[in-house]
C-alpha positions as semicolon CSV with decimal commas, in nm:
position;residue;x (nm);y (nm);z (nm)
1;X;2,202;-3,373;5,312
2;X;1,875;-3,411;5,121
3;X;1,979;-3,494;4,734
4;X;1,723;-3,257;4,560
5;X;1,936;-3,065;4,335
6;X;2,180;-3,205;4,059
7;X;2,028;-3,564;4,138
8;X;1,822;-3,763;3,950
9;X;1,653;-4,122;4,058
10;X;1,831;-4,441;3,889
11;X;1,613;-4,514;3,546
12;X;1,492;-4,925;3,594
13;X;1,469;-4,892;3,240
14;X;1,752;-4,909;3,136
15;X;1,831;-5,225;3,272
16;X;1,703;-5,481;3,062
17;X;1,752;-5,717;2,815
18;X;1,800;-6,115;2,722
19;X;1,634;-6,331;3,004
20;X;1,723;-6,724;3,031
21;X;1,587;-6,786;3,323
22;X;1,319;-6,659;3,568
23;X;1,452;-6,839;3,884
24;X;1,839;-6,984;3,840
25;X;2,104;-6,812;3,906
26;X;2,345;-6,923;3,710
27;X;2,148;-6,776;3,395
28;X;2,078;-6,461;3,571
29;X;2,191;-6,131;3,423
30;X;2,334;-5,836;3,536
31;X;1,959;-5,635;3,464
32;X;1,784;-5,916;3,690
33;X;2,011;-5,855;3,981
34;X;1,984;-5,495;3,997
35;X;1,872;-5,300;4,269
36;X;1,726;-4,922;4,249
37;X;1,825;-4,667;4,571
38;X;1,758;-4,334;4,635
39;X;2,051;-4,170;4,786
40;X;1,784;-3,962;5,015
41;X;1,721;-4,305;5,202
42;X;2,099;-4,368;5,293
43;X;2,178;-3,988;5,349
44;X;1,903;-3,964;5,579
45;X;1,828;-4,339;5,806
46;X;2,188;-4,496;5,657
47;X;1,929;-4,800;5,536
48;X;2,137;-4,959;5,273
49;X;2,283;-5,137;5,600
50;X;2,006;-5,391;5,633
51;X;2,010;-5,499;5,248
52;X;2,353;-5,667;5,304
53;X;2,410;-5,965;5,536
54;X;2,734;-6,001;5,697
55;X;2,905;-6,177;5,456
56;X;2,748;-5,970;5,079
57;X;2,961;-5,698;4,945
58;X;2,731;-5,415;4,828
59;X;2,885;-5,211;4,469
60;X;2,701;-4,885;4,406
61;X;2,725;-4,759;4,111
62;X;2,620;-4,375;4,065
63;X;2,653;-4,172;3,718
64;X;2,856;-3,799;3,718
65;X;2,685;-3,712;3,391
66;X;2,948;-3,357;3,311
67;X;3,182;-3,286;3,057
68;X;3,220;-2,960;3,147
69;X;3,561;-3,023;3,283
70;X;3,623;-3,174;2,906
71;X;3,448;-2,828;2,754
72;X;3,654;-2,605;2,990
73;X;3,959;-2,833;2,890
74;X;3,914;-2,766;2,470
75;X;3,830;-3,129;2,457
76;X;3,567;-3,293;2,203
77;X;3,223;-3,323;2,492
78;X;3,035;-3,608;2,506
79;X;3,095;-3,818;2,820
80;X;2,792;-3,688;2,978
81;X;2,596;-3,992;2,823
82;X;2,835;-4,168;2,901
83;X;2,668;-4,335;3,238
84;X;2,417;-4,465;3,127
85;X;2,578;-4,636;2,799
86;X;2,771;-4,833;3,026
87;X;2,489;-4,896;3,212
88;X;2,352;-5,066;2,893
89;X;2,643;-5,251;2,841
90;X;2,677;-5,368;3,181
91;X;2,276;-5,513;3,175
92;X;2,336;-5,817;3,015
93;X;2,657;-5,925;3,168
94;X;2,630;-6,284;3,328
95;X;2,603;-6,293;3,669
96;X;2,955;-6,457;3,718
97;X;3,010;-6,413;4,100
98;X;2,854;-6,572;4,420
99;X;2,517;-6,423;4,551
100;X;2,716;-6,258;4,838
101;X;2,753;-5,956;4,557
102;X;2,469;-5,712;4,578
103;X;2,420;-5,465;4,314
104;X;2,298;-5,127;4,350
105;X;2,241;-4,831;4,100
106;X;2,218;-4,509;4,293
107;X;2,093;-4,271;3,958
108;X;2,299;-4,019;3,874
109;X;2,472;-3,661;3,979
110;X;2,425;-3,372;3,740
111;X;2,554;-3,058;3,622
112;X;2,330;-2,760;3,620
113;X;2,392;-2,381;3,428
114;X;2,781;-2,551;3,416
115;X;2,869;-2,527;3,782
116;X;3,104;-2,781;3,729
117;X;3,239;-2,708;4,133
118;X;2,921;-2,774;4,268
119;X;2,804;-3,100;4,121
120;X;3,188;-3,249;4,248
121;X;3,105;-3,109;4,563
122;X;2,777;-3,317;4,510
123;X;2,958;-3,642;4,411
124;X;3,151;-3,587;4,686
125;X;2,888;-3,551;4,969
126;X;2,714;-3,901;4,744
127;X;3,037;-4,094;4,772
128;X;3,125;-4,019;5,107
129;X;2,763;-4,155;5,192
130;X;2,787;-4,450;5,004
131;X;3,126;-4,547;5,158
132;X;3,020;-4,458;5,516
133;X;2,737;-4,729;5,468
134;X;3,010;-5,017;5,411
135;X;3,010;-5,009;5,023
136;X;3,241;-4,935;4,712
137;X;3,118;-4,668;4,502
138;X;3,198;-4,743;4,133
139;X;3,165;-4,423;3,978
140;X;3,028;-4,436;3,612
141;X;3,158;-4,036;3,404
142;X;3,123;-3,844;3,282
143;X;3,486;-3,706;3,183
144;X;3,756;-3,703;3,442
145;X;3,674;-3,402;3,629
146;X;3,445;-3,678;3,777
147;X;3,837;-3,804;3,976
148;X;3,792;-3,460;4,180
149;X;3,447;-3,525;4,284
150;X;3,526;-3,897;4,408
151;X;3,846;-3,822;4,603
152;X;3,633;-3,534;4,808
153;X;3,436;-3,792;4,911
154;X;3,651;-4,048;4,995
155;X;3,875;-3,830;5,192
156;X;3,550;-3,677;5,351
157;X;3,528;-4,068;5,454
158;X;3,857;-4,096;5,562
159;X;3,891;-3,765;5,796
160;X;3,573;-3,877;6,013
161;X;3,881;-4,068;6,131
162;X;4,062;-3,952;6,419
163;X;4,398;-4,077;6,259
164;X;4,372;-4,008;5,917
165;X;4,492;-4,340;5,699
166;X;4,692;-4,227;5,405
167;X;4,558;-4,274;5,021
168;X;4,746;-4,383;4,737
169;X;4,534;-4,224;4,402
170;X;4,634;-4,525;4,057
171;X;4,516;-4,366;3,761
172;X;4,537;-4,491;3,424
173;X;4,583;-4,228;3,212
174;X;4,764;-4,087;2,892
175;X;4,815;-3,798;3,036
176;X;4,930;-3,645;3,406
177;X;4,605;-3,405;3,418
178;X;4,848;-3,161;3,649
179;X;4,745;-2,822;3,455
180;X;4,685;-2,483;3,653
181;X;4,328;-2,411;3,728
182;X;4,349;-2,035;3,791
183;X;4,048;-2,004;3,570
184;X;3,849;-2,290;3,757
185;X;3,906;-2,683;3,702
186;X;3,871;-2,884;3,441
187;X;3,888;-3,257;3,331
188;X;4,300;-3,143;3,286
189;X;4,365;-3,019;3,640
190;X;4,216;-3,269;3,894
191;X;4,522;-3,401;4,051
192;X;4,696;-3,086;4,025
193;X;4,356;-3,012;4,264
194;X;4,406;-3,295;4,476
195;X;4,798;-3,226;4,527
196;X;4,695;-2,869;4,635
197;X;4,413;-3,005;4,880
198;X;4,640;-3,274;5,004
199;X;4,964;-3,046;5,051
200;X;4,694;-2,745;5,255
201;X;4,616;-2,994;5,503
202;X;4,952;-3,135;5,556
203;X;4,886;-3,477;5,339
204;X;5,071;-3,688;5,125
205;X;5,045;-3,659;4,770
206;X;5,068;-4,035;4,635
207;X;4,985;-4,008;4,327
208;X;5,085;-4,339;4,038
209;X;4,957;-4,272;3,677
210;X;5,009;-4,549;3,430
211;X;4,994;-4,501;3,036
212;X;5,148;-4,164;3,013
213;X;5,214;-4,057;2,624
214;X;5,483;-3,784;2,579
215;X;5,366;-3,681;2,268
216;X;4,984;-3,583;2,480
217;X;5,198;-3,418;2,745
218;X;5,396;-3,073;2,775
219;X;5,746;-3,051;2,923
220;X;5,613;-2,842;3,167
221;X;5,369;-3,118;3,283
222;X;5,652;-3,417;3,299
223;X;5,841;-3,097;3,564
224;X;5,522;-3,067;3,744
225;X;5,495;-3,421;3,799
226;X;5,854;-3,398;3,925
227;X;5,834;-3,161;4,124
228;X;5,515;-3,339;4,316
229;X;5,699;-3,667;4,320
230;X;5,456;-3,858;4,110
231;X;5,524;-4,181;4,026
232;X;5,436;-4,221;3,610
233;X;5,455;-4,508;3,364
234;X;5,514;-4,433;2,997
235;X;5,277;-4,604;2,769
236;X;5,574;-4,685;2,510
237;X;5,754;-4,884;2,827
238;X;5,420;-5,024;2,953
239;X;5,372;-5,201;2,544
240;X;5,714;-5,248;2,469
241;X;5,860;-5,348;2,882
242;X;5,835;-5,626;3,098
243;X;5,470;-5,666;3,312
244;X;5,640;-5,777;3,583
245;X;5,854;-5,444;3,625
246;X;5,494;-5,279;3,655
247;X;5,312;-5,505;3,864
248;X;5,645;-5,469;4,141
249;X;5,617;-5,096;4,120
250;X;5,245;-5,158;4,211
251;X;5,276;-5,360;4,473
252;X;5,615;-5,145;4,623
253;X;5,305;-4,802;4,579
254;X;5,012;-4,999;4,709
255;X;5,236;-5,105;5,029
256;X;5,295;-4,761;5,116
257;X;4,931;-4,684;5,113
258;X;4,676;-4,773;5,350
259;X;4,345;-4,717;5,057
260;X;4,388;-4,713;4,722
261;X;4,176;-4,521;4,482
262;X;4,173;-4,620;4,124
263;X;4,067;-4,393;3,814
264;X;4,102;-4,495;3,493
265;X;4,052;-4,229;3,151
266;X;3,947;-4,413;2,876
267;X;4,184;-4,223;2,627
268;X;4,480;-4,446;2,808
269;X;4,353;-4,715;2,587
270;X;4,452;-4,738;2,213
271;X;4,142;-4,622;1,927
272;X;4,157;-4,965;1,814
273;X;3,997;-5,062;2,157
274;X;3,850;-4,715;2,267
275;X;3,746;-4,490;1,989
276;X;3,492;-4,338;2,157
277;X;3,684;-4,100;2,405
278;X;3,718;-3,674;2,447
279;X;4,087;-3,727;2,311
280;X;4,153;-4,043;2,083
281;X;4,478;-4,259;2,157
282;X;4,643;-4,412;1,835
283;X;4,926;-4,546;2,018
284;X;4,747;-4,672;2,318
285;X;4,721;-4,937;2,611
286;X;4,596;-5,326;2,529
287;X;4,317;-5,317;2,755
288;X;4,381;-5,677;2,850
289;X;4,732;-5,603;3,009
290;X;4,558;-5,268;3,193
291;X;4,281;-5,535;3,365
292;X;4,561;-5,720;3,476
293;X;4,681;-5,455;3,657
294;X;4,377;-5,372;3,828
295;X;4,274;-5,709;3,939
296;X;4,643;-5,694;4,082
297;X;4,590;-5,428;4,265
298;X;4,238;-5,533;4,346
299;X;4,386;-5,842;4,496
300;X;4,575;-5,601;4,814
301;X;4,233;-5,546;4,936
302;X;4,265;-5,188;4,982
303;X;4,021;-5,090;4,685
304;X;3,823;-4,787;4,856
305;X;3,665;-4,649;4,570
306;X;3,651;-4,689;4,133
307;X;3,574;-4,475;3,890
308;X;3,611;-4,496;3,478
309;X;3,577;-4,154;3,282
310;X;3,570;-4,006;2,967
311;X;3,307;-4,223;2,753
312;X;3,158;-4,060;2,524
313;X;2,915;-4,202;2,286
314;X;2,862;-3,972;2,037
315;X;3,240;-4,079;1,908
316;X;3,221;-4,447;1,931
317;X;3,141;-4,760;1,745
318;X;2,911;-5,011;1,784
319;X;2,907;-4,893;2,194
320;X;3,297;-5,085;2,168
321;X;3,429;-4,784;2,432
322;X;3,128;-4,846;2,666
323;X;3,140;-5,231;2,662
324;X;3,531;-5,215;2,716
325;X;3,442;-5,009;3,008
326;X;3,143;-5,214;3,114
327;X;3,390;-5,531;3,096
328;X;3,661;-5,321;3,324
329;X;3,400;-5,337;3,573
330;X;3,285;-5,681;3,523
331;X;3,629;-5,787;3,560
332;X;3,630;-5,542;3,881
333;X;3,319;-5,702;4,054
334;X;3,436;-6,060;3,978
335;X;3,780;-6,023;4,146
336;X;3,602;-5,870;4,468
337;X;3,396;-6,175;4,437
338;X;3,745;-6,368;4,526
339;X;3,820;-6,182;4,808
C-alpha cells in the first residue's frame, strides 16, 4: 500500500535541542540519533532491513494524531497533539543504551472529515509493515482508540503465520474501555472491538488491564469484563497491595501468551503525575511502580508492539503528562537495550 492519504512525513524539526557533543556518544541526545523514514520506502522495497545490522534493534515510532474516539466518547479532546509533544520531550533524552539501538520516526497517521475507522485501518496496515520489517512499533496517540488501530496490525502480522501464535493485550488503564459500539467506536470500546474480532475468528481473548477505578467504571462494565474473562487489577489494591502479588499475576498472564502487546492510557496515572489527560485521575497510579511493571514484563521478551495514549496538551502543565510519557518510553528503550 502506497501511504498517500491520512499520512504525513516525520517533521526533523522537531527534534532538536541541547547539543554537548558533535562526535561522542556518550553526550549524544535522543534528537542527534534520530532517523527520518517514509513508510512508502518500507511498504514498497521493505528497505528499513539494511539500516540494521544483525545485532541493532530498530524502535519506530509513528504518531495516531485522533481524538475522535475521545469526541465520540464525551471526553475533553486534545490528544491529537499529543505525538508530537512527546516527541519534544523525548529529543533531549540522553542516549543511555548501546549503539545497537536504532531510532526511527516514521511521521504520523491522521484523521480526515472524522473517519475515525479508516485512519485505524491505516495504523493498522503502518504497524503491520513496520513489524514485518523486524522492528517494534512504539505508537505515540492520540487517545486510545489508537489500541484498535495497533492490534489490527499486529494481528495482521501474526496471521501471515500459518499457525497463528496467541496474544496476550496488558493495558494500563483506569478503566475496562468494554462499551457497545453500535453507533461506531470510540476511545471507550476498543477491547470490547478486539474481543468481538478475536471471538469471530475463533481467538482467544487475553485481555489483563491494570489500574481499574470503580468509581470511573459502571456495574455493567465490571459484568462485561466477567463475562469475557478479563483479568483486571483495581487501582485501590495496586496502591494499597503487595507488588509482588502483581508482578506473579504478570508473569502467570505473560506465560500463557506467546506476544504480548502493551497499551497504556495516561488517565491510569494520578493528576499529581498526569494532569494533562481526556479524563483526569485524582486517585491514580505512582508512575514509578507502573514502569516497574513494564520493564517486568519487558524482561519475558515477548514485547511485540507499545503504544501510550491519551496526551493531551492543551490540559497539562509545564508538558509534565508528555515527559512522564516520554520517560515511559525511555525507560522502555533502555530495558530492550538489556535484552
Amino acid at each position: 500500500m502506497k501511504f498517500t492519504k491520512n499520512y504525513n512525513l516525520p517533521d526533523a524539526k522537531i527534534w532538536s535541542g541541547r547539543i554537548d557533543s558533535l562526535d561522542n556518544y556518550d553526550a549524544f541526545r535522543w534528537h542527534q540519533w534520530i532517523k527520518f523514514l517514509d513508510l512508502n520506502n518500507l511498504a514498497s522495497s521493505n528497505s528499513f532491513k539494511p539500516l540494521l545490522s544483525r545485532n541493532e534493534k530498530g524502535i519506530c515510532f509513528i504518531g495516531f494524531c485522533s481524538d475522535e474516539g475521545v469526541r465520540r466518547n464525551l471526553g475533553r479532546t486534545g490528544a491529537a497533539n499529543g505525538p508530537d509533544s512527546i516527541r519534544r520531550e523525548m529529543a533531549n533524552l540522553p542516549c543511555s543504551f548501546s549503539k545497537k539501538i536504532r531510532l526511527f520516526d516514521c511521521g504520523d497517521i491522521t484523521i480526515e472529515n472524522n473517519n475515525l475507522e479508516e485512519g485505524q485501518a491505516i495504523l493498522g496496515i503502518a504497524v503491520q509493515e513496520i513489524i514485518s520489517a523486524g522492528f517494534l512499533p512504539i505508537v505515540l496517540g492520540g487517545g486510545h482508540e489508537t489500541a484498535l488501530g495497533n492490534y489490527l496490525g499486529i494481528q495482521a502480522n501474526l496471521e501471515q503465520s500459518s499457525a497463528i501464535p496467541s496474544l496476550g493485550i496488558i493495558n494500563f488503564d483506569a478503566h475496562f474501555d468494554l462499551r457497545p459500539y453500535e453507533n461506531g467506536g470510540s476511545s471507550g470500546s476498543m477491547f470490547r472491538q478486539i474481543a468481538d474480532l478475536r471471538t469471530s475468528s475463533n481467538l482467544d481473548f487475553s485481555y489483563y488491564c491494570l489500574g481499574i477505578q470503580k468509581h470511573s467504571n459502571t456495574v455493567q462494565l465490571f459484568k462485561t469484563a466477567e463475562d469475557l474473562k478479563v483479568d483486571y487489577a483495581l487501582a485501590k489494591d495496586m496502591i494499597n497491595g503487595d507488588e509482588w502479588s502483581i508482578l506473579e499475576n504478570l508473569d502467570k498472564f505473560t506465560e500463557k501468551n506467546k506476544h504480548i502487546y502493551i497499551t497504556v492510557c495516561t488517565d491510569v496515572f494520578s493528576t499529581a503525575y498526569a494532569p494533562g489527560v481526556s479524563a483526569a485521575q485524582s486517585l491514580g497510579l505512582d508512575p514509578e511502580k507502573v514502569i516497574i511493571y513494564i520493564k517486568h514484563i519487558i524482561k519475558s521478551g515477548k514485547l511485540i508492539s507499545f503504544d501510550i495514549c491519551e496526551v493531551s496538551p492543551r490540559f497539562d502543565l509545564d508538558n509534565t503528562t508528555s515527559d512522564l510519557a516520554s520517560v515511559i518510553i525511555y525507560s522502555i528503550i533502555t530495558t530492550l537495550d538489556e535484552l
